[in-house]
FISEKE-59601 format. One line per 10 residues: number of its first residue (from 1); their letters; for each residue x, y, z of C-alpha. Coordinates in steps of 0.02 Angstrom, whole numbers, plus 50000, padded with zeros to 5 digits. Each point is the difference from the previous one (the first is absolute). Layout:
<rs>
NUM	A	X/Y/Z; ...
</rs>
This chain:
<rs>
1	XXXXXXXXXX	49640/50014/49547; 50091/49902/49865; 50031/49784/49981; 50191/50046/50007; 49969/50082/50188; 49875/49863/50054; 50109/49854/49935; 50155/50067/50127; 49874/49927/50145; 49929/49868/49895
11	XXXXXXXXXX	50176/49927/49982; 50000/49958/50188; 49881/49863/49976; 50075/49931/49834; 50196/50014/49990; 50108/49867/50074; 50040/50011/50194; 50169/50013/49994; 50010/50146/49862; 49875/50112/50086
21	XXXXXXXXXX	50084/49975/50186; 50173/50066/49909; 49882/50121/49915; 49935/50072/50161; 50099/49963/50140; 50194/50058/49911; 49933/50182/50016; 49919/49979/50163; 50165/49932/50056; 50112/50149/49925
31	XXXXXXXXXX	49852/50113/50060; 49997/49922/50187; 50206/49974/50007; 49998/50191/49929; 49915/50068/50134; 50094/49909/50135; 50162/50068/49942; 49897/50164/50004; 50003/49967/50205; 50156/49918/49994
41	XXXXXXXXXX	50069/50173/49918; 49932/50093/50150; 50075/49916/50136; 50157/49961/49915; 50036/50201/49965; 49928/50035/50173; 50114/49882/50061; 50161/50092/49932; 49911/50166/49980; 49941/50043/50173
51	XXXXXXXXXX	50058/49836/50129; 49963/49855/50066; 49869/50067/50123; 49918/50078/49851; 49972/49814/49958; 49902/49973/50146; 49900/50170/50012; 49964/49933/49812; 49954/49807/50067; 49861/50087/50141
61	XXXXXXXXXX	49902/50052/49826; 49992/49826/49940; 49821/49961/50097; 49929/50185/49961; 50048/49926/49804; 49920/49846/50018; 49859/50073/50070; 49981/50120/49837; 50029/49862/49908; 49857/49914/50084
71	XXXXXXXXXX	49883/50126/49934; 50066/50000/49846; 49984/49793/49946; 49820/50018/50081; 49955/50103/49836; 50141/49944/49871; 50012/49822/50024; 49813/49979/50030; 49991/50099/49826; 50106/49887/49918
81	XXXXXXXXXX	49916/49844/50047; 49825/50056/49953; 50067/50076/49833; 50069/49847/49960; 49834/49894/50043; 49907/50107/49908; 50116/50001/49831; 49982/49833/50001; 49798/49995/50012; 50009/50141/49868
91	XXXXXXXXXX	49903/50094/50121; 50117/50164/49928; 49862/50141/50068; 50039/49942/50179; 50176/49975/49978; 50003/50214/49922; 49889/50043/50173; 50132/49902/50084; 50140/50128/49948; 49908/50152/50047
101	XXXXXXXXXX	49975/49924/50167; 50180/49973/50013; 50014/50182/49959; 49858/50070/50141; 50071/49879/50151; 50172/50043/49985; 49977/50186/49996; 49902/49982/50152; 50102/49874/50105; 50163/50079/49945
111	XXXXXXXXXX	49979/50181/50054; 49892/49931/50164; 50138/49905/50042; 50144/50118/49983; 49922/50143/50074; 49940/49895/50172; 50178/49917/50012; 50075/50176/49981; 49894/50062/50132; 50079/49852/50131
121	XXXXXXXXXX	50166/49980/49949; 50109/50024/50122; 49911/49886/50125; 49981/49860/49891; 50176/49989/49929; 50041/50003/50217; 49880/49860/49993; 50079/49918/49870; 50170/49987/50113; 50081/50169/49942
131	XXXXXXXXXX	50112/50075/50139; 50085/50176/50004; 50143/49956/49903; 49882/49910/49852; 49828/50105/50000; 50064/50138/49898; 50080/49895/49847; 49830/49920/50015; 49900/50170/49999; 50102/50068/49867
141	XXXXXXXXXX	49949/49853/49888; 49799/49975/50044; 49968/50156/49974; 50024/50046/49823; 49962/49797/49955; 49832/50036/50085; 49967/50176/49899; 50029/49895/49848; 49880/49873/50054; 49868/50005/49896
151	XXXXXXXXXX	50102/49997/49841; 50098/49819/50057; 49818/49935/50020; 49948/50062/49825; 50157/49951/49925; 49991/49818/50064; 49818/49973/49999; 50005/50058/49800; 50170/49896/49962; 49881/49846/50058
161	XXXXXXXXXX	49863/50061/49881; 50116/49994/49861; 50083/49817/50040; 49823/49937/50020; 49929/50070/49843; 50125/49914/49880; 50157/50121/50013; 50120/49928/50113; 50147/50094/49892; 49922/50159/50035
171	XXXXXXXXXX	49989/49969/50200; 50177/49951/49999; 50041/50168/49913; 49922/50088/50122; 50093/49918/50154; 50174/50010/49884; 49973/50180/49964; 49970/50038/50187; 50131/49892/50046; 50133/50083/49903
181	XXXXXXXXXX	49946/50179/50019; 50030/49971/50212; 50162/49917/49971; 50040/50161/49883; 49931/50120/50123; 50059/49938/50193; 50179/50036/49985; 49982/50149/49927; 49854/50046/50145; 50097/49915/50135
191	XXXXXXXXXX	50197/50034/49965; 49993/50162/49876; 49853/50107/50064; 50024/49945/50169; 49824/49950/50055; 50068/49835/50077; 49837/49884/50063; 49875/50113/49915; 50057/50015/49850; 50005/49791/49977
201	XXXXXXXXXX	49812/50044/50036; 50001/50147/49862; 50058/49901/49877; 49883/49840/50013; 49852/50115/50006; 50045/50093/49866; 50056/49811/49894; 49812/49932/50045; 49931/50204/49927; 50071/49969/49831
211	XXXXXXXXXX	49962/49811/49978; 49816/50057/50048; 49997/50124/49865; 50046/49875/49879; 49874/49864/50039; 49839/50157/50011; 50083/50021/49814; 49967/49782/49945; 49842/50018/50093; 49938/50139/49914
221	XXXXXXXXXX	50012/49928/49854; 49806/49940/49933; 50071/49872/49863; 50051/49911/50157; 49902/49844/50073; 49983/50090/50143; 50004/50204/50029; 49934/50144/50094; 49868/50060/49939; 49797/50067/50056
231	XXXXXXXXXX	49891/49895/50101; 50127/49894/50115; 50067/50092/50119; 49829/49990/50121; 50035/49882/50144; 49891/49834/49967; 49978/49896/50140; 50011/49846/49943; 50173/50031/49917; 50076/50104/50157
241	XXXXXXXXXX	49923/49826/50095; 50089/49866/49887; 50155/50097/49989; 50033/50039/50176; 49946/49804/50065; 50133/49941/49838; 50122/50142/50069; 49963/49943/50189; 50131/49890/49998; 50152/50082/49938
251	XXXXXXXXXX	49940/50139/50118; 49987/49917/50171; 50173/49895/49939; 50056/50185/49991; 49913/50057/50146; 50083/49858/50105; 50165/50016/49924; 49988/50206/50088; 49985/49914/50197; 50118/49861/49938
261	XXXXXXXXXX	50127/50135/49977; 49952/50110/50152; 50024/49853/50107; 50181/49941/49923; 50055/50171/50019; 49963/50011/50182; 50060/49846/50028; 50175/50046/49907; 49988/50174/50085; 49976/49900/50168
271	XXXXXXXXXX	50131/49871/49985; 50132/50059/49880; 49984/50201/49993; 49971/50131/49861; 50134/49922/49869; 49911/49830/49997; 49836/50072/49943; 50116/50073/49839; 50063/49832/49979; 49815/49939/50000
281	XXXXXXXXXX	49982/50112/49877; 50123/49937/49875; 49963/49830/50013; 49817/50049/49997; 50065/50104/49809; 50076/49817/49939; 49885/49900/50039; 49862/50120/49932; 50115/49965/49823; 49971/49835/49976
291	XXXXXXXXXX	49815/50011/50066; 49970/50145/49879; 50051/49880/49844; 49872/49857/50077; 49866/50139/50011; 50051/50050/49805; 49990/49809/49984; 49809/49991/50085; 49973/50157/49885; 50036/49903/49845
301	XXXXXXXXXX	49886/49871/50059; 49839/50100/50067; 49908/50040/49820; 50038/49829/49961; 49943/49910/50117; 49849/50127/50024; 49959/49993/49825; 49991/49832/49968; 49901/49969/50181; 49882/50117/49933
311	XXXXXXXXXX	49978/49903/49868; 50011/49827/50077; 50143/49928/49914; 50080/49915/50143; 50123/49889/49922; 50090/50176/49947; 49969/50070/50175; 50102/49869/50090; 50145/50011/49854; 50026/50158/50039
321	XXXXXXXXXX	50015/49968/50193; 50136/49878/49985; 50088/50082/49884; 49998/50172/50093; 50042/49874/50172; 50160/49955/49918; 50048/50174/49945; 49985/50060/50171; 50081/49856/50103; 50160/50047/49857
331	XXXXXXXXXX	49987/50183/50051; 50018/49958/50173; 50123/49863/50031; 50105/50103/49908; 49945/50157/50160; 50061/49832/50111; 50192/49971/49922; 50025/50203/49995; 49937/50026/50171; 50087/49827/50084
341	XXXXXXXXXX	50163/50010/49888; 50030/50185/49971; 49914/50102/50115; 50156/50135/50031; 50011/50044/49805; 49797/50045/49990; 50020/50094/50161; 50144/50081/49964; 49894/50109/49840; 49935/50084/50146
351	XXXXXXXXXX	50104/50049/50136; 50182/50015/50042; 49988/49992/50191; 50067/49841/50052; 49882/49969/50174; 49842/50030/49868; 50090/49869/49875; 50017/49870/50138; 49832/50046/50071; 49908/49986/49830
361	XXXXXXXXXX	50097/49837/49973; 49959/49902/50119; 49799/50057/49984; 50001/49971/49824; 50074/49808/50009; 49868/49960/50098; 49852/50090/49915; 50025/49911/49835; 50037/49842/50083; 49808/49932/49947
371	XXXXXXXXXX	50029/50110/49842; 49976/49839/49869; 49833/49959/50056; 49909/50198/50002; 49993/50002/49828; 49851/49878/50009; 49910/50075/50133; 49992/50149/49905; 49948/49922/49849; 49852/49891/50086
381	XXXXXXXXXX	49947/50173/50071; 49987/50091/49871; 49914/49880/49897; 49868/49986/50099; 49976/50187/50001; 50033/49998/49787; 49841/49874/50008; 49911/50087/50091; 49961/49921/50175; 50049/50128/50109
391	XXXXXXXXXX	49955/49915/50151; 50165/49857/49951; 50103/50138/49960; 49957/50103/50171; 50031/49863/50116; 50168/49934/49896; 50067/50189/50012; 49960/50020/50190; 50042/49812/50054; 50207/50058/49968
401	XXXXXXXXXX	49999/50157/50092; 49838/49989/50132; 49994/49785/50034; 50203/49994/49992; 50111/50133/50008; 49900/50129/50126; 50035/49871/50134; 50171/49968/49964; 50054/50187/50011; 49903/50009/50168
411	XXXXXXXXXX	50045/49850/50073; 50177/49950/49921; 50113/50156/50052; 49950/49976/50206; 50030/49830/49948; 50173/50012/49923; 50057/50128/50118; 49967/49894/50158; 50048/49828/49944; 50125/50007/49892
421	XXXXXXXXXX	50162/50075/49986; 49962/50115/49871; 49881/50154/50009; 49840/50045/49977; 50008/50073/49788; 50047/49806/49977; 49841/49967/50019; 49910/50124/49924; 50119/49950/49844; 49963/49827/50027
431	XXXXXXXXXX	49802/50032/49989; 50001/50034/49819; 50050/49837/49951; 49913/49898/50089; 49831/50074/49947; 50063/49982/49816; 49995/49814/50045; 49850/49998/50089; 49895/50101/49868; 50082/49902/49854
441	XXXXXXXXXX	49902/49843/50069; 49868/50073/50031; 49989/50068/49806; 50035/49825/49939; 49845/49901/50082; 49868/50149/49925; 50065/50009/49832; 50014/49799/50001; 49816/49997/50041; 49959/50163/49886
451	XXXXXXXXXX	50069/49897/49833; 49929/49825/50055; 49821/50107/49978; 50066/50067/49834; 50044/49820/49918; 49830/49937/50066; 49919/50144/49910; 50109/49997/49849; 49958/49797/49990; 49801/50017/50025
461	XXXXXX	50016/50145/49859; 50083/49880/49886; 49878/49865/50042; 49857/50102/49946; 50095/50061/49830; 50025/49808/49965
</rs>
């Protein structure tokens, strides 16, 4: 292990704030606004390519993704974290057992996973408010997504590995590469060969395939900090413990986010029919842009801010927290004056049927309408989790969907539908802001407290320097 390798970690406790946010998050950000285009490109060529039904057979997969993706930031983002913590302890044997770990988990959760969803298909897409005219778009889709299962959990677990471990460039090479490769390869599946649905599935299987290749090929290499190599791929308990309670949170936000959707495509189903839940799905595909760049943002900030709590240099964890704060609030007033001011021309990239246009309109106008103030509660979130104290992080990324927004989808729609003029999907559009409000205040009285410890602990460590 060479100075030149260790100093790429060292770095994160030394090198001005601003400089290593820039550093760290400007990849993260191409990485994370990469592979929402890489969702975006689905729906918008299964939007031309196959119909506008085809949009909502493809929105009824969005809680079976979350719920993969669940599994997935239990092992990669708990990874990350710990990686980080131990970097900056120079604890590097743990942080190498850490990697093979990665490894192990997501063989096992990825191919468990895809093999009992498989199995149940049918009657969980029905549960997830799929009708006759929607379950076999759907289907189509899950199925060969869920066959390539275990590679999108290696792929992302390992991209976190590599941002965590001092190559952000690489990570956002790996997310670029898959990117473009499905852009390259859906029209051609969809339009020339004629696979419609399932080849949009085809393709960003055979995208995550390559990209995989191609980080196995950085991580085999020994003159890296970290690499594969004898002796780390047994499970130790105490690292599958810390990683797991760091990746808790990002899992149950994940976990929640899975009924969250179930519930506002029942309620659309209910209310506004078949074609709403496709409009739900396009506002759900911009407003997953701009949160995609605030989660490259957080990304930027995690081995920062985990570095330098690991080694107790709070001054330089709090910079980093207002500075990523203000990033994110940027990225998503920005979401706001799109979404309020031209909702019709982002739309329009994905659909030319004019009752989906107005439908998707009218959702999305009021979705982003708390849009300026997300960015934060995101940030607050996930630093919690990049410091972590999983517990803070947990409750923060359950209090928006559980606390707020679970009752507004049940109550709101019978609500909207029998007191007011207009109908029921109102108010299940309706819900989502108003637990962006809610949650945002809640996130700004526990990170206030959380920072009024750290200056009292930064002050009594300068007192006893003095």
């Amino acid at each position: 292990m060479t100075t030149e390798l260790k100093s790429a970690a060292l770095e994160l406790g030394t090198e001005r704030i601003r400089k290593l946010l820039v550093q760290y998050a400007v990849p993260a950000i191409i990485a994370m606004t990469a592979s929402s285009l890489y969702n975006m490109v689905d729906s918008i060529f299964i939007g031309h390519g196959v119909g506008p039904l085809a949009i909502s057979g493809l929105a009824l997969t969005f809680p079976l993704m979350n719920l993969a993706a669940a599994f997935g930031s239990l092992v990669g983002v708990g990874a990350a974290t710990l990686i980080s913590m131990r970097l900056g302890q120079r604890d590097y044997e743990t942080a190498q057992r850490v990697l093979g770990n990665v490894l192990v988990l997501n063989l096992i959760i990825g191919v468990s996973f895809g093999l009992v969803t498989l199995a149940f298909l049918d009657p969980i897409l029905y549960f997830f408010g799929a009708s006759e005219a929607t379950i076999g778009y759907a289907r189509e889709y899950m199925k060969i997504i869920l066959l390539g299962n275990v590679v999108t959990h290696m792929y992302l677990g390992l991209n976190a590995v590599l941002r965590a471990s001092g190559h952000p460039r690489k990570s956002m090479y790996a997310t670029i590469i898959t990117v473009v490769i499905n852009a390259i390869l859906d029209p051609v599946f969809i339009f020339g060969f004629g696979w419609g649905i399932r080849g949009a599935a085809i393709a960003t299987v055979l995208a995550q395939v390559i990209s995989l290749v191609w980080q196995f090929r950085i991580l085999s290499d020994k003159s890296e900090l970290l690499h594969f190599r004898h002796g780390i791929y047994r499970l130790r308990k105490k690292i599958v413990r810390d990683m797991l309670a760091i990746g808790m949170s990002p899992f149950l936000m994940n976990l929640a986010a899975c009924f969250i959707v179930i519930l506002i495509n029942k309620g659309l189903k209910e209310y506004g029919g078949d074609l709403t839940i496709g409009a739900y799905g396009i506002v759900n595909r911009l407003a997953f842009f701009f949160v995609m760049i605030v989660l490259g943002v957080n990304q930027g900030m995690q081995p920062i801010a985990g570095y330098n709590f690991g080694a107790k240099q709070y001054d330089r964890v709090m910079r980093v927290l207002k500075l990523t704060i203000i990033g994110a609030t940027c990225v998503t007033t920005a979401g706001f004056v799109i979404g309020e001011f031209m909702p019709r021309l982002a739309v329009g990239m994905f659909t030319s049927d004019e009752e989906l246009i107005r439908l998707s309109v009218e959702g999305m106008r009021i979705v982003f309408f708390c849009f300026p103030i997300i960015g934060f509660q995101m940030v607050a979130t996930n630093f919690f989790m990049s410091v972590g104290m999983a517990g803070k992080a947990i409750f923060l990324s359950l209090s928006r969907q559980l606390l707020f927004l679970m009752p507004g989808l049940i109550f709101l729609p019978r609500i909207f539908d029998v007191y007011t003029e207009w109908n029921g999907s109102w108010g299940v559009w309706c819900a989502m802001p108003l637990s962006d409000f809610l949650a945002s205040l809640v996130a700004f009285f526990m990170l206030t407290y959380q920072l009024r410890k750290f200056r009292a602990i930064g002050a009594e460590n300068a007192a006893k320097e003095g």
